[in-house]
N, C-alpha and C positions, 0 to 999 in steps of 0.2 A: 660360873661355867658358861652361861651365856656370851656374859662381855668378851670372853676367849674365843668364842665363837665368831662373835662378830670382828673379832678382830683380826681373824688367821681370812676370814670372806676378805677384810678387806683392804689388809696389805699382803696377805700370801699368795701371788697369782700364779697362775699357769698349772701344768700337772702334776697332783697332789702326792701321788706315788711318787716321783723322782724327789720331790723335796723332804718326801720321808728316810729314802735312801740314801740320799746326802747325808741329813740329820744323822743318820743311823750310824754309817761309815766314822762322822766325823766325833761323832761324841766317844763311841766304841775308840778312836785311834787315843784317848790318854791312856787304855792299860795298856799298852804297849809301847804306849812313846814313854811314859813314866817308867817300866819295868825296867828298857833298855838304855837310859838316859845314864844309867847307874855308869855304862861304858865310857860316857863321855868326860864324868865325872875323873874315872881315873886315866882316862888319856891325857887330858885337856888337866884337872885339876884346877891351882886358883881358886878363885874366893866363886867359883860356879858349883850350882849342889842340882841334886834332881830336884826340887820342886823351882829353880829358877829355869833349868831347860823347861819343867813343865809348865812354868809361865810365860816362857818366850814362847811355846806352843799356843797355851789358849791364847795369846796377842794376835798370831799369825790367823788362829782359824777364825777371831773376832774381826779382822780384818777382810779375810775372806766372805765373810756372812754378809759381812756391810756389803761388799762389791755384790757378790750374789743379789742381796737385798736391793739395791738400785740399777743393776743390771736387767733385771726383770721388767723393771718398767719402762726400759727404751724401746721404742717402736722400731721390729725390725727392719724398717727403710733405710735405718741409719748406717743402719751397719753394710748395706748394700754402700751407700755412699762414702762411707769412711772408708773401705778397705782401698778407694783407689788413693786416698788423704795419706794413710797410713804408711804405704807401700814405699814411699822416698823417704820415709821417717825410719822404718827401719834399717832401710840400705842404710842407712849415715851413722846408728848407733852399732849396726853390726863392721862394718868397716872402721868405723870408731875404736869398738871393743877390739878387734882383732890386731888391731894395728901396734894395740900396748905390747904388744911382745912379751909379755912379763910373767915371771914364776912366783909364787910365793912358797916359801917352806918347802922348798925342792919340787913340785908338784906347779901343773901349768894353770896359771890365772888367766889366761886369755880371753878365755869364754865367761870372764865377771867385767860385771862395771860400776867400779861404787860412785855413791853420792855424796862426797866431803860433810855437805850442809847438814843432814839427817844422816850421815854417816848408815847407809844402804849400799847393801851391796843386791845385783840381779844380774842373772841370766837373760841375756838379749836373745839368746835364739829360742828360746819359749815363748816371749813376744811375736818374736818374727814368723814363726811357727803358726801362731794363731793368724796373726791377719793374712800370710800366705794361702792358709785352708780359704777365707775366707774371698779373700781375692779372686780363687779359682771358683771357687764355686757361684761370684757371681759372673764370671767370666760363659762359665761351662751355661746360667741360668739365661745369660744374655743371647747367646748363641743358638739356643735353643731351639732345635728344628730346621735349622738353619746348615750348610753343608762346612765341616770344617775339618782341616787337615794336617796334617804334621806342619805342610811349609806355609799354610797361610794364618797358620796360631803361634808362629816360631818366636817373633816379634814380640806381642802382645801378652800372651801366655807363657810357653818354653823358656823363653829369656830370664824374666822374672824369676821361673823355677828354678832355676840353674843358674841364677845367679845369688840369690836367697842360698841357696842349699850350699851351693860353694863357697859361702862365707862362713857358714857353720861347721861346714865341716871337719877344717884342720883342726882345730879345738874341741870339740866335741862330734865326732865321729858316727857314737851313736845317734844322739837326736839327729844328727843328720841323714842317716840310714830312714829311723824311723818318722822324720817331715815324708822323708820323698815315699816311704810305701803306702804310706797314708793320702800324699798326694796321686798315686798312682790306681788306690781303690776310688777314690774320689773321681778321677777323671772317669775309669771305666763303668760307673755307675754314673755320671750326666754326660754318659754315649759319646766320649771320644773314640774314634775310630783305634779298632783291637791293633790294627798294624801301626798307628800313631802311639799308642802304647808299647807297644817291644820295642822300635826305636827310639822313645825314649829310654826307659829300663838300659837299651842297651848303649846310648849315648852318656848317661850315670855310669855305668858301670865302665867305660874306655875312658871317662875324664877320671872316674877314682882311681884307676891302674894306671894313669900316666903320672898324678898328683903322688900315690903310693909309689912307683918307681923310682919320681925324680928326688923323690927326698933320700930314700934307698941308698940310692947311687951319688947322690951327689950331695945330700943333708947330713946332718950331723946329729948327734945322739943329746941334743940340748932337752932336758923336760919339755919345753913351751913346746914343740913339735909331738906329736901324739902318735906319731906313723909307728913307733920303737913301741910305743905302748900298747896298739893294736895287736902288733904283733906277738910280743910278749905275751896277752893274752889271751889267745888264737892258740899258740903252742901250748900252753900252760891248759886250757881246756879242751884239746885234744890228745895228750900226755896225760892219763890217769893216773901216771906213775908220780907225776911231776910235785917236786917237795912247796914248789912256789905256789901251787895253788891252792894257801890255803885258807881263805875266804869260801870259797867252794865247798873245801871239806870240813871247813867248822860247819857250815851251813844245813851241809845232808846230817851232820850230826847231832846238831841242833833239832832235824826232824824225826831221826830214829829216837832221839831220846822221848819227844811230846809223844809215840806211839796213836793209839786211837783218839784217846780222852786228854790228853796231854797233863804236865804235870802240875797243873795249877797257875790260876795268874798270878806276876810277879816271882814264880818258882824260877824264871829259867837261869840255867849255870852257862848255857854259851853264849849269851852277853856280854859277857865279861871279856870274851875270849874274840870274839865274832867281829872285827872291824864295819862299823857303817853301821851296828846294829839297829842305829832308830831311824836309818832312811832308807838306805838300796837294799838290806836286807832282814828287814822289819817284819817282814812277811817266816822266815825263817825261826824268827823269837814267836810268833801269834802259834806256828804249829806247834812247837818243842812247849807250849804256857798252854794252850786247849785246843792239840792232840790235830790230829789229820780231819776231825770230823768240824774241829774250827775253821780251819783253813779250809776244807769244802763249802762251808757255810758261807764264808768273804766269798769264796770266788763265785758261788751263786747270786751272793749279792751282785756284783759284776755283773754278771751275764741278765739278771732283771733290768739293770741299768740298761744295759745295753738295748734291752727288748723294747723299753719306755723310748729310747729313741728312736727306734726304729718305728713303732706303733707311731709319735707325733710326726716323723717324717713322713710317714703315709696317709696320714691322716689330715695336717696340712694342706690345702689345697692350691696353695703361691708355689712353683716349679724351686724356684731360689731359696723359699724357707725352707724346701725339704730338704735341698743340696745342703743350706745352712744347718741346719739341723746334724747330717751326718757328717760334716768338713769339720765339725768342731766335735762330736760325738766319739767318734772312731777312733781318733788318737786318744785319746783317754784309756777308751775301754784297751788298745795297743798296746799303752804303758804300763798297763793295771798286770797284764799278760804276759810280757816282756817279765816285769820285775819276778812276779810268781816263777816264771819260767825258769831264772837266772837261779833264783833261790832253790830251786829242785834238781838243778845242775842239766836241764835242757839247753839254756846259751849261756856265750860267753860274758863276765862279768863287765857291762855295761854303766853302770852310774843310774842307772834309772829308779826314782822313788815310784812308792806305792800311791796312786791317787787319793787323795783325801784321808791317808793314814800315816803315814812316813811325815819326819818332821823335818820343815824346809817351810821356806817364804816365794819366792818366783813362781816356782811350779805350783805351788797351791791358791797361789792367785789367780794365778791363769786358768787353772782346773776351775776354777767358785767362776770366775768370767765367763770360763765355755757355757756350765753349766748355766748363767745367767741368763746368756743368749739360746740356748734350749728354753728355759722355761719363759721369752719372751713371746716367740715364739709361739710356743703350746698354750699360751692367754688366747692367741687371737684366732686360732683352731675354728671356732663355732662364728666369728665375725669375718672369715676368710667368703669373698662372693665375688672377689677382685682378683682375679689369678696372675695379670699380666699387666697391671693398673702400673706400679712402678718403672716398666721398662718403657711406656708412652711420653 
């Protein structure tokens, strides 16, 4: 018992609660990635069974642990200095990715880039997404106190945003939506000026209504274009009547069936039926398997997550680890929200996994990475005496 002791002292760092929460999230996600895997099985079929999804699962979270595991121990400087290293690296894979034009199985590939050698496929605007938050928030840390305004950050900061977010977007829509509100809580919490804020918001929202329009009027109804698909699911989620939406309505039925206590794990019957059941609407299988008082129980977990980062960004005493802290923080807890949301039939059905629970590779890298840089972070909490040391 001891040696476990000294051995969580002395490669477990930073704070202790968040790495119980992770833990907790990520081991709890096999009854549910195993229950609703059964779906995949008979979509997909082939020599694929559930316990080979549920071992492509533990690879993924094995994989995620390891990053977590040595993301921890980078000293946050680094990551000050990387994001401006990073920043041309992602333009090139995102212009890269976007430029394949490509569909696969009728549905848009755009937004993937595989790796022939290791035969990998990833999400570059999950990437891009991270080191963007990270960007701004050393931008907003560097700035600091210091007078800044819409036209003399337009350059340095705005451009970057808007040009990040505008490569995402045609292809994935939503994360692009959800980069920039995240980039937009972020600015207004490291004091960009509230009127640099609405025109931005409102500079986003004229370039997506001219992007939306011209496809409209002058695009064509090819998959790899997503305008046709937004909107499809725009009307279809506003149309209650609507026969097409029914991802939606397996979903609220998937909930009424789990009732309070739900019907046991491994019970559920709309899995079967439920498209995405182990990723976008995983969350819909956990209530209808243990009941509404399960599903309160995750989203609590969430909202402690949430509260641990908030607690090490305050507590932090370097301006830039706190910004760091919530630039990587917040979109998490977004997406955890978002998905929940989706699945209760509050928004429209998005693509968005459940953090650390839904089973995927990119996204849940990325998640174990943010988290990494939180709990680097929260190591150095009680040796923080240098507020402003790295910006000299």
């Amino acid at each position: 018992m001891k040696k476990i002791e000294i051995f969580f002292n002395k490669y477990i760092k930073g704070d202790k609660y968040l790495w119980a929460f992770i833990s907790l999230l990520a081991i709890f996600s096999f009854l549910p990635v195993y229950s609703a895997s059964t779906n995949l099985v008979t979509t997909y079929g082939g020599t694929n069974t559930v316990f080979s999804y549920l071992l492509k699962h533990t690879l993924f979270l094995l994989v995620g642990f390891f990053i977590l595991f040595f993301t921890q121990f980078i000293d946050y400087k680094y990551f000050y200095r990387m994001s401006i290293i990073s920043m041309p690296i992602v333009l090139i894979l995102l212009v890269f990715t976007i430029s394949q034009g490509k569909e696969m199985d009728g549905v848009n590939a755009s937004r993937w880039l595989h790796i022939p050698i290791i035969n990998i496929s990833f999400q570059t605007s999950n990437i891009a997404g991270l080191v963007l938050f990270i960007y701004c928030a050393r931008y907003l840390a560097k700035k600091n106190k210091k007078n800044i305004s819409f036209n003399n950050s337009f350059f340095t900061l705005l451009f970057p945003i808007f040009f990040i977010i505008g490569l995402i977007f045609p292809a994935n829509g939503s994360t692009a939506i959800i980069v920039f509100i995240s980039v937009l809580i972020l600015l207004f919490i490291g004091g960009y000026p509230i009127k640099g804020i609405i025109g931005i918001l409102s500079m986003g929202f004229l370039l997506a209504s001219i992007y939306i329009y011209s496809v409209i009027k002058w695009g064509d109804k090819n998959p790899v274009n997503r305008v046709y698909t937004w909107k499809s699911r725009i009307e279809n989620f506003l149309d209650s009547e609507s026969e097409e939406n029914y991802q939606i309505k397996q979903s609220k039925t998937a909930i009424v069936l789990g009732n309070k206590f739900g019907r046991g794990p491994g019970k559920s019957v709309l899995k079967a039926f439920l498209p995405q059941s182990s990723s976008d609407f995983i969350y819909a299988i956990i209530i209808e398997e243990y009941g509404c008082f399960g599903g309160i129980i995750l989203l609590f977990i969430y909202i402690l997550i949430l509260l641990r980062i908030i607690i090490i960004a305050t507590k932090v005493q370097n301006y830039f680890c706190s910004l760091l802290v919530l630039s990587v923080g917040f979109p998490i807890i977004n997406q955890a929200l978002i998905n929940m949301g989706i699945a209760v039939g509050l928004f429209p059905v998005t693509g968005q996994n459940l953090p650390l629970i839904s089973a995927g590779g990119t996204s849940m890298w990325v998640t174990f990475f943010s988290f990494g840089i939180i709990l680097s972070v929260s190591k150095k909490i009680i040796y923080e005496n240098d507020k402003d040391e790295i910006y000299k």
